[in-house]
N, C-alpha and C positions, 0 to 999 in steps of 0.2 A: 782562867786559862782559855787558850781558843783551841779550836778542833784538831792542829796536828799533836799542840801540847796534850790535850785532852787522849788521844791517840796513844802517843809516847809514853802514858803516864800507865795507861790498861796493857801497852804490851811488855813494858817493863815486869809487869805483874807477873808474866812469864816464869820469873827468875823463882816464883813459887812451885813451880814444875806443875805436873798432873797429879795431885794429892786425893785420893777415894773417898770421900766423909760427909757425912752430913752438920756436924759439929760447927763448922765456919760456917754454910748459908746460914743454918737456924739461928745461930748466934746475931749473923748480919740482917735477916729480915726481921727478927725482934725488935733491933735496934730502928730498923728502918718503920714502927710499927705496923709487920705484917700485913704488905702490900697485897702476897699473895691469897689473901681471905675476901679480896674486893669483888673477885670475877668469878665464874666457874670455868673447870680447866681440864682441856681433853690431853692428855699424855702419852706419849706415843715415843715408843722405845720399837728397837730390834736392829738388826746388822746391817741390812738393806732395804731400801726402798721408804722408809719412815719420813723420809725428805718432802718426797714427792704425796706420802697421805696424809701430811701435817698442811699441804698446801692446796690440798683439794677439798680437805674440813673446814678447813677457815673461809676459800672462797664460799662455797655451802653455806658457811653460818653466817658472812656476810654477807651473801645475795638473799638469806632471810628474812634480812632485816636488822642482822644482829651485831653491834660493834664489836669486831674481833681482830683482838691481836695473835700474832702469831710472829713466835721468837724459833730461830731456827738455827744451825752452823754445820760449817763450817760458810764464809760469805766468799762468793766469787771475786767481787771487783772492790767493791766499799763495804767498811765495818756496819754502815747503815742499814745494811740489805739484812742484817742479822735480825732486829726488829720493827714489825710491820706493823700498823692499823689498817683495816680494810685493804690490806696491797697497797698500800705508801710507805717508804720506806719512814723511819726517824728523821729530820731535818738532823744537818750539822749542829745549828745552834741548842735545839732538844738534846742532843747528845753530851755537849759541852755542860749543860744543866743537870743532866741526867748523872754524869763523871760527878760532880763536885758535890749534888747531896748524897751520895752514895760515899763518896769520899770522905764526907763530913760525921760520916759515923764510924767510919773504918776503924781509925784509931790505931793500936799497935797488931790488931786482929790480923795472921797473916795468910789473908785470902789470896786465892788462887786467879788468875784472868777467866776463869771460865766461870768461878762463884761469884764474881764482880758483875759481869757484864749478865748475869743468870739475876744477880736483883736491881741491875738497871732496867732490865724489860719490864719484870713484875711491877715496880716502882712507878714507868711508862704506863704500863697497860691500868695501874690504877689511877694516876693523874687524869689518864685523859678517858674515862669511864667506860674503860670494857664491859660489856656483857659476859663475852668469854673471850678466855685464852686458847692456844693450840700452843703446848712446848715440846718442842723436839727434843729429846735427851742427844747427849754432847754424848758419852761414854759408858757401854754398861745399863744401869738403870737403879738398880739397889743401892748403892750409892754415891751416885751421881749428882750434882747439885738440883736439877731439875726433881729429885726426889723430894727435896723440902718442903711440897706441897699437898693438900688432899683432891685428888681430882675427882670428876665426873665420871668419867671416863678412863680406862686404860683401852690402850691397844700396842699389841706387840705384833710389827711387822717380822718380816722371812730372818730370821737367828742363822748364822753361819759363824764361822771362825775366825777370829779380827781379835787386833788388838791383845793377843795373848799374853804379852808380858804384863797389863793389867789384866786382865779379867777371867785369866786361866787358859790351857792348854786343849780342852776337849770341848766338844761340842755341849755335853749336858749343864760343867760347870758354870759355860758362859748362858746356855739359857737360864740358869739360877740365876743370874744378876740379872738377866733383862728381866727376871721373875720379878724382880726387886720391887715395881711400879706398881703389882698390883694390890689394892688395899681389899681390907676387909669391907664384904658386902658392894663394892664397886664394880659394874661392869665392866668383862675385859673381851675384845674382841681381839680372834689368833688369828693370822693367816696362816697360808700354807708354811707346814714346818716339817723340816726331817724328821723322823719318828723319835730319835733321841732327845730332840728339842723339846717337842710337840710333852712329850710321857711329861717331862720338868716343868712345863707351863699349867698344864691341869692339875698335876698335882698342889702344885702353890694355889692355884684358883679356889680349888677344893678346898685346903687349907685356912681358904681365907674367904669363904663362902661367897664368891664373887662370882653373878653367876656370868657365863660363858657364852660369846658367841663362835662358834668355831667355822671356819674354812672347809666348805665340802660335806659338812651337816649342818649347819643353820643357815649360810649365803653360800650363793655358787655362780656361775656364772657360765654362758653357752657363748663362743666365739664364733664371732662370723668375720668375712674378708677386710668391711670395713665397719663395722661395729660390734658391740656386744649386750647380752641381753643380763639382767641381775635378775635372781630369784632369791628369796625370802620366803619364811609366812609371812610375814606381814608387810612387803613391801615388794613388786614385779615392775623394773622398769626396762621395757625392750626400746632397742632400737637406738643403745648410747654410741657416738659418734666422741669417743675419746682426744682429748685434747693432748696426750700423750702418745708417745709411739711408742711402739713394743706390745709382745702379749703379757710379761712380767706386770708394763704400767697397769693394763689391763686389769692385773689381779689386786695393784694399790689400789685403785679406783673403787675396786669394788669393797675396798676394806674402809678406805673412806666412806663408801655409802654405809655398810654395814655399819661402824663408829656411829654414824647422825640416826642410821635406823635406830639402835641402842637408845640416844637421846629423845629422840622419839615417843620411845616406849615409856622415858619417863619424863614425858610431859613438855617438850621441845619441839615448838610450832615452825617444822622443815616443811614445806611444798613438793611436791613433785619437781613443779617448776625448778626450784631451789638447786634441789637435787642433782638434779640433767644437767641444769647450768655447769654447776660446780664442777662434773665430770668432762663435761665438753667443751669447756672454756679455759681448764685450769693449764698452766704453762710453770716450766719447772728447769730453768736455762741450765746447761750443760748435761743433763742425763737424755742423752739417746736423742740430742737433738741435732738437728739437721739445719748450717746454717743460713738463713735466713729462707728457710722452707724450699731451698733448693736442694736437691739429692747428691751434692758433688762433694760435702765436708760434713761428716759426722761427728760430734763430741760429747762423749761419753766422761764420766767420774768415775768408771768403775776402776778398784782401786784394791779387789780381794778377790776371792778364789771364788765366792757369790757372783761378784755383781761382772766378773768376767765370762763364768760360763754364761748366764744371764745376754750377754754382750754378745755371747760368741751365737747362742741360737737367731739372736737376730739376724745376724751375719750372715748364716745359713739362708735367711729369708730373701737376700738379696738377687735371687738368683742367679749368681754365680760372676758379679760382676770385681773386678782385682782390687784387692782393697790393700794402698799404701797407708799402713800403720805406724804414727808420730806417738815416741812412747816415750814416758819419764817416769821413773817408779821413786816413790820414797825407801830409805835409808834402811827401815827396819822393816819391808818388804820379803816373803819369798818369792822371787821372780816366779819360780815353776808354778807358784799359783796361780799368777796372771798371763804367763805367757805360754802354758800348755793347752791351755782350751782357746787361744788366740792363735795363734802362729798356724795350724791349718787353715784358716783364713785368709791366711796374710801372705801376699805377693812381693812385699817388698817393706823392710822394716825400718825406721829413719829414727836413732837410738840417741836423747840427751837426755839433760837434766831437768828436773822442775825446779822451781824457784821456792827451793825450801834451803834449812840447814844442811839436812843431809841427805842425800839420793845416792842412788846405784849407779856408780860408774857405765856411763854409756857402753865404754866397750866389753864390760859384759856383757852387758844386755846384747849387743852385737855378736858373739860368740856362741850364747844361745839359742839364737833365731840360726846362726848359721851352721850349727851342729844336727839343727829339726830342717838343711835346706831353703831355705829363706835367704832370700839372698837382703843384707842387709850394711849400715855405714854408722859412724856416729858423730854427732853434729855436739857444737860448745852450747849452744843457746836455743832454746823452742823456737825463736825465730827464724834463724838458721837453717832448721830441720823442718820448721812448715814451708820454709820459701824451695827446698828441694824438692819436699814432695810432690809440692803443687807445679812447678816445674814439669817435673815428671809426671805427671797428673794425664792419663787418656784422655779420650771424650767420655768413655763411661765407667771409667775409674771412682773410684771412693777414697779420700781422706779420710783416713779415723786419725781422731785423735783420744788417747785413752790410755788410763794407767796411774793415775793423779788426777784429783779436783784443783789440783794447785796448778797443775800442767795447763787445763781443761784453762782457769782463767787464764794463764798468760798466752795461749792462742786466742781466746777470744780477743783480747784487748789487742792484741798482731793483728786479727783479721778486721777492727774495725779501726787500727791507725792506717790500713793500707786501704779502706774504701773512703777516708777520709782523703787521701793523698790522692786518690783517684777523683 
C-alpha cells in the first residue's frame, strides 16, 4: 500500500466507532509480541492541558540524552504529527510499514482506529529503540487503549467535564476513569483539580499505594510578568522563561517538571539544564498560540467549558484590546459552555462550521452571541469567516480563533496558503 491507501485503510477503521476496552489492544500487542515492554512510559491522562505536558517531557527526556518517543492526538495538519522520536514526526514510508505489520496481525480482531494506530506508535517507538515513551491518552483513561501498558510514571492533568456520553455525566465519575492510569505502587503526579476531582484521584492513589505528587503541596509555582519560579523539595528552578503562553501553560510546565522530578527520584539522569530547556523551548501549535509570534491572530483548541474559561482569563490579560472571535463548535458540543465565559470578550463574533461530520449550525451559534449583545454573522467555510474577520480586523484588534482543534487546523492551513500567495 502507499500512504494515502495506508491512510484510507486506518480511517476506514472508523466504522468501529469509539469502543472502551482494554480487550482489543492486549489482544493486538500480544500478537504484535509486546512492543510496549521495550521502553519505559510516562502516561499522562486528564481533560485539559495533558497535550502540551506530554510535549514538554519528552522534549526534557530528549534534551537528556534520552531517545524519546511521544505519541499524541488528536493531529493538526498530517496523521504523522501523531508519532514523534525526538520531535520528528514518522516518515510517510514508516507509516506505510508501520500500517501493514500491524495489519498483518489484525486478522478478524475488530479494532478500533484509535487501538490501531495506539500499537503502530508502540510498535514505532520499539523498532527504532526508545529509551522512553510519553503517551497521551486519546479518551478517559481506565480504559482507554493507551491503558494497555505498565508505566513509570502516571500523571493526570486539570479533569473537567468532556466527553460525557463516554465517560459519565459528573465531575467525580469522570475523574474515576482518568483514575484509571494509575497503577499499583506507580508514581502519579495531580495537578490542580477541583475538589471533587482531586478527593477521586487520591483516593485511587491510595488504593493503589502509588505514592503522590500533588499540586500546591509537593510543587508550586510563584508567577512573575515574564517568568516563573518551580519549587519542590527536591528541585527549585527560578527564572523559567516559558515557551508557552498563558498562566494555565504555566501550571503544565510545571507538572512536566514535576513528572521528570518523580523520575528523578527514581534514578533518571534529568539536568537542570535539561529541565529549563524543555520548559523554555517547548512549542505546542494551536493552544494559545499567537500566529507567527505576532499579537494580531490568536488560536486556541479550546473546545470545553475548561479550556474556554482557561481561554477567556487570558483574554482578560489582553488589556482590553476587541477581540473578533472565528468560532466552529462540534456536533455534540454545549455551546453555553464555550460560549458563556467567551462572548464577554468578544466584539464581534464570525459563526461557521469545522470541518468535521457534525457541527453546530452556525446560525445558532449566531443567535447566542446576539441574545448576550454581540454583535455577530455566519460564514459557510472557516475561510470565509477568517478572510471577514481579518478584513475587519483594527490596528489593535485580535483574531481568536477557537472552539475546535479541527477549526484551529483548517485556519492554520488558510493562513499559510494566503502567505504562500503572497
Amino acid at each position: 500500500m502507499g500512504y494515502q491507501q495506508s491512510l484510507a485503510y486506518l480511517y476506514g477503521l472508523q466504522r468501529f466507532g469509539i469502543k472502551l476496552g482494554l480487550t482489543n489492544i492486549q489482544t493486538l500487542l500480544a500478537r504484535l509480541d509486546h512492543p510496549e515492554r521495550a521502553m519505559r512510559i510516562v502516561h499522562v491522562a486528564g481533560t485539559n492541558g495533558k497535550g502540551s505536558v506530554s510535549a514538554a517531557t519528552a522534549l526534557i527526556l530528549q534534551t537528556a540524552g534520552y531517545r524519546t518517543g511521544l505519541y499524541t492526538s488528536p493531529h493538526l495538519h498530517s496523521f504523522t504529527e501523531r508519532i514523534r522520536i525526538d520531535g520528528v514526526q514518522v516518515s510517510e514510508p514508516d507509516m506505510v510499514s508501520l500500517v501493514d505489520e500491524v495489519r498483518a496481525v489484525v486478522g478478524s480482531l475488530p479494532v478500533t482506529f484509535f487501538e490501531f494506530t495506539t500499537a503502530m506508535a508502540l510498535v514505532y517507538f520499539r523498532n527504532r529503540h526508545t529509551d522512553f515513551a510519553v503517551l497521551e491518552v486519546g479518551m478517559g483513561g481506565r480504559l482507554d487503549a493507551t491503558n494497555a501498558v505498565e508505566s513509570e510514571i502516571s500523571v493526570v492533568t486539570p479533569v473537567c467535564c468532556d466527553h460525557a456520553e463516554h465517560l459519565g455525566a459528573d465531575l467525580a465519575t469522570i475523574a474515576g476513569e482518568k483514575a484509571g492510569i494509575i497503577k499499583r505502587q506507580v508514581p502519579v503526579v495531580i495537578a490542580e483539580q477541583h475538589p471533587d476531582a482531586q478527593r477521586v484521584l487520591l483516593t485511587k492513589a491510595a488504593e493503589m499505594l502509588a505514592p503522590v505528587c500533588l499540586w500546591d503541596r509537593d510543587f508550586r509555582i510563584i508567577d512573575h510578568d515574564t517568568h516563573f519560579d518551580f519549587f519542590a523539595p527536591s528541585l527549585t528552578l527560578k527564572g523559567l522563561r516559558p515557551g508557552l503562553a498563558g498562566a494555565h501553560q504555566r501550571q503544565n510546565l510545571a507538572v512536566a517538571l514535576a513528572a521528570c522530578m518523580s523520575l528523578r527520584n527514581r534514578g533518571v539522569a534529568l539536568s537542570e539544564e535539561a529541565l529549563r530547556y524543555g520548559v523554555e523551548k517547548v512549542q505546542w501549535p494551536g493552544r494559545l498560540e499567537w500566529w507567527r509570534q505576532q499579537r494580531r491572530i490568536l488560536l486556541d483548541g479550546a473546545h470545553n467549558h475548561g479550556g474556554a474559561v482557561v481561554l477567556a482569563r487570558y483574554l482578560a490579560s489582553l488589556d482590553g484590546k476587541k477581540v473578533r472571535w472565528v468560532v466552529g463548535i462540534k456536533g455534540q458540543r454545549c455551546i453555553d459552555d464555550i460560549l458563556t465565559p467567551l462572548l464577554p470578550h468578544t466584539a464581534h463574533l464570525y459563526a461557521t462550521l469545522p470541518p468535521v461530520d457534525q457541527g453546530i449550525e452556525p446560525d445558532k451559534l449566531v443567535r447566542a452571541a446576539r441574545a448576550a449583545g454581540v454583535l455577530a454573522k455566519a460564514y459557510a467555510t472557516p475561510a470565509d469567516a477568517m478572510t471577514a474577520a481579518l478584513a475587519d480586523q483594527g490596528e489593535d484588534d485580535v483574531v481568536l480563533v477557537a472552539g475546535s482543534l479541527f477549526l484551529v487546523a483548517a485556519v492554520r492551513d488558510y493562513l499559510m496558503d494566503r502567505e504562500r500567495i503572497r
